[in-house]
N, C-alpha and C positions, 0 to 999 in steps of 0.2 A: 504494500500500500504506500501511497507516496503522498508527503503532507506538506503543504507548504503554508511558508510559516512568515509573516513581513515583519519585521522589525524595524523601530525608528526611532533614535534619538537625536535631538536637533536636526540634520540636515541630510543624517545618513542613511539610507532605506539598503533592505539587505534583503532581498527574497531568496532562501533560504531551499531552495526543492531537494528530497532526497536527504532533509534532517534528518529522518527514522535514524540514520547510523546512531546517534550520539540515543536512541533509545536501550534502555536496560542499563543506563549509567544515572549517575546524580551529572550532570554534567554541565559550564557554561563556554562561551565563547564570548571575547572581549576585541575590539575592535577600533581604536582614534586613531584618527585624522592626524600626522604628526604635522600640518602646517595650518591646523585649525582647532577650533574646542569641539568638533564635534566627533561624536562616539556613537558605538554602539554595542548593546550588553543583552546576551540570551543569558537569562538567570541571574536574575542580579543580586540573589540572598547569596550565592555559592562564588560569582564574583567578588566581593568583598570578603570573602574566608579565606582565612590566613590557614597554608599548611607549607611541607615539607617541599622546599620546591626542587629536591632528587638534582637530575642531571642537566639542569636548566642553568645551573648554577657556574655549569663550564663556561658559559657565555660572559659571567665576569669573570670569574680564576681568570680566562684567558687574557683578558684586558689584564688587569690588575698584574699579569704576569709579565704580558708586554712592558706594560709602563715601569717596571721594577727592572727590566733591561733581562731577563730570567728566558726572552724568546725571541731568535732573531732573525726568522723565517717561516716561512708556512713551510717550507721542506727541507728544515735545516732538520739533523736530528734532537730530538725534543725528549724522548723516552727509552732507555735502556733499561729492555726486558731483564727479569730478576731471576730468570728461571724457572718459576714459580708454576708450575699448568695448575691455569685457571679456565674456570667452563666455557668461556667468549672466546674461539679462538683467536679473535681478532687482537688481541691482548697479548699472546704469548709470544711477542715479538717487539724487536726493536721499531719505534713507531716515530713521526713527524708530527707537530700539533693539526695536523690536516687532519693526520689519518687516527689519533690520539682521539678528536673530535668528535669523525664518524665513527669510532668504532666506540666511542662515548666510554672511552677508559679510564674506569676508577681509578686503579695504581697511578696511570701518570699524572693524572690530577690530583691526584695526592701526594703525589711528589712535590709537585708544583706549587700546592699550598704550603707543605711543610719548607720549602724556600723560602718564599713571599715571608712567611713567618707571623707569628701574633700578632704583635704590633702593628707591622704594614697591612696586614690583611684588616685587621681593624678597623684602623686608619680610613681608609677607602669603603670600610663596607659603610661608616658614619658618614661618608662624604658624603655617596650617593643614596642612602638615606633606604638603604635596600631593609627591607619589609621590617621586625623587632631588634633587628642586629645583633639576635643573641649567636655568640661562635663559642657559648659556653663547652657544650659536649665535646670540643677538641678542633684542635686546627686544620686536622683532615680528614674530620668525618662530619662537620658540623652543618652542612648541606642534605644529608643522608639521614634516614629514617632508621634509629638504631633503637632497640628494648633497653630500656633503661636510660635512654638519654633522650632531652628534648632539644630538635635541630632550631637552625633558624628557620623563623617562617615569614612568611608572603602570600599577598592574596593575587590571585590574577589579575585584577584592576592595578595593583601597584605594579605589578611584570610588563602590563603593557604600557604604564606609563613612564617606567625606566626606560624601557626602548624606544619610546618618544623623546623622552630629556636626552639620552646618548644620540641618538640619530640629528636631534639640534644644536649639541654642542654644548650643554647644559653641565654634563657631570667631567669634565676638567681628563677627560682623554686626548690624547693626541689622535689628530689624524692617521697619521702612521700604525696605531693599532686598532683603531676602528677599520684600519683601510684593510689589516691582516685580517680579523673576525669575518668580513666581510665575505672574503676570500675563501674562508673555512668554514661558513656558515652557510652559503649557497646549497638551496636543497632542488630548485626546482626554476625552469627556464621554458617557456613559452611564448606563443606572440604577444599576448598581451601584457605577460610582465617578469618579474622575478620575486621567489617566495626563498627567504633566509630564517634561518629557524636551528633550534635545539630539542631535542626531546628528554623528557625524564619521565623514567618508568618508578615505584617504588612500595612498600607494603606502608598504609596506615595505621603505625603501631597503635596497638591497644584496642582496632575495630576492627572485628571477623569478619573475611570476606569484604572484604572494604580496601581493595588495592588502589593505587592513585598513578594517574597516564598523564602528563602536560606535554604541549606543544607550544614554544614561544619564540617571536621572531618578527620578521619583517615584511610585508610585500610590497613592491615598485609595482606598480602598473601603470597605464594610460590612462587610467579615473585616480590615480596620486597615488602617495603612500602612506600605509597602514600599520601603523604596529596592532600587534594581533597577541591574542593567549587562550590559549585553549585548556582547561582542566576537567578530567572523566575522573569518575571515582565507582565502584563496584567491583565484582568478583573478578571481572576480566578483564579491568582496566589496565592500560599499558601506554607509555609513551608512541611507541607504534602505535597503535588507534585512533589517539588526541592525534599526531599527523594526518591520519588519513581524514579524520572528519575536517578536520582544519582546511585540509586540501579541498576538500567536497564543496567545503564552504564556499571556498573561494575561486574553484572553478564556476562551478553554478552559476556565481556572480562578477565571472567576466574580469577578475582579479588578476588573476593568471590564468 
């Protein structure tokens, strides 16, 4: 069955066909304008809820990595495997932050922040003002959904509107690593535009059957650009899913 669904706040109208995906999830989709105020928000009680925001969080490590002088290439190498066989095999090797990116590798982002270090990581996560700024649980887990410790959280409203303030120049980035993210963050290429994004998959400690999927990022198109956040939460939620809805979204509506 196919539902379509209009949404509009201020100036933005989204028709939406082929929503059904994002059914069997709590889930919403967030949507501004970055050279205007206007937005747009499916669920907006679950857009304002602050949780774990998983692997989303490579999007600043990266930055905050660059700017620390810690990354000086998108194919320089970045990650010296540890030996270690771990389930991703994407992981069990020596990697670049490209490919560190896509294959969305804990270990080397966790190397990465254990460089950066308390302090500097600190430092930046208050500058830009990212979601409760607590990095209590540890300096390279504190992105991460772990039993017994409570991570930093963020709501999807404030995710896409970091990606609005960095995309205008707002949170005190150099060019030069907005311009590598950019580069490494590229998911998806079409006539009508370009979609850049992170996924994070991860368990909602303490709620059974309550797994959590986001999607967060950018699109350029010929109708402007959007910063965008996408967050599913249920038994089968995954960072893969929030992609693909995201994507749907945004095909549908001529985005990409």
């Amino acid at each position: 069955m196919m539902t379509i669904i209009i949404l509009m706040v201020s100036n933005m109208q989204l028709h939406a066909q082929n929503f059904d995906a994002i059914r069997g999830f709590n889930g919403c989709v967030v949507m501004i304008n970055v050279k205007t105020s206007d937005s747009l928000i499916y669920n907006q009680m679950l857009a304002k809820e602050r949780t774990t925001p998983c692997s989303t969080f490579k999007i600043w490590n990266t930055l905050i990595g660059c700017e620390s002088g810690l990354i000086q290439s998108k194919d320089s190498l970045f990650y010296i495997w540890d030996g270690v066989k771990r389930d991703y095999e994407g992981w069990n090797q020596n990697l670049t932050i490209a490919e560190a990116f896509k294959y969305s590798c804990v270990p080397a982002y966790q190397n990465l922040a254990r460089k950066i270090g308390v302090r500097r990581m600190n430092k930046w996560i208050r500058k830009i003002g990212y979601g409760d700024c607590n990095t209590k649980s540890g300096i390279d887990i504190f992105w991460l959904p772990r039993k017994g410790k409570t991570s930093i959280l963020i709501s999807p409203m404030e995710q896409a509107l970091l990606i609005k303030k960095l995309v205008n120049g707002k949170l005190g980035f150099s060019a030069e690593s907005k311009s590598l993210l950019k580069k490494i963050a590229l998911s998806l290429v079409t006539n009508n535009g370009r979609m850049y994004g992170k996924t994070g998959s991860g368990e909602n400690v303490g709620k059974e059957n309550n797994n959590i999927g986001w999607f967060v990022g950018l699109v350029e198109s010929n109708r402007g650009s959007f910063a965008f956040a996408c967050l599913i939460k249920g038994k089968r939620a995954s960072g893969k899913i929030a992609k693909q809805i995201m994507t749907q979204v945004l095909m549908d509506n001529q985005y990409i």
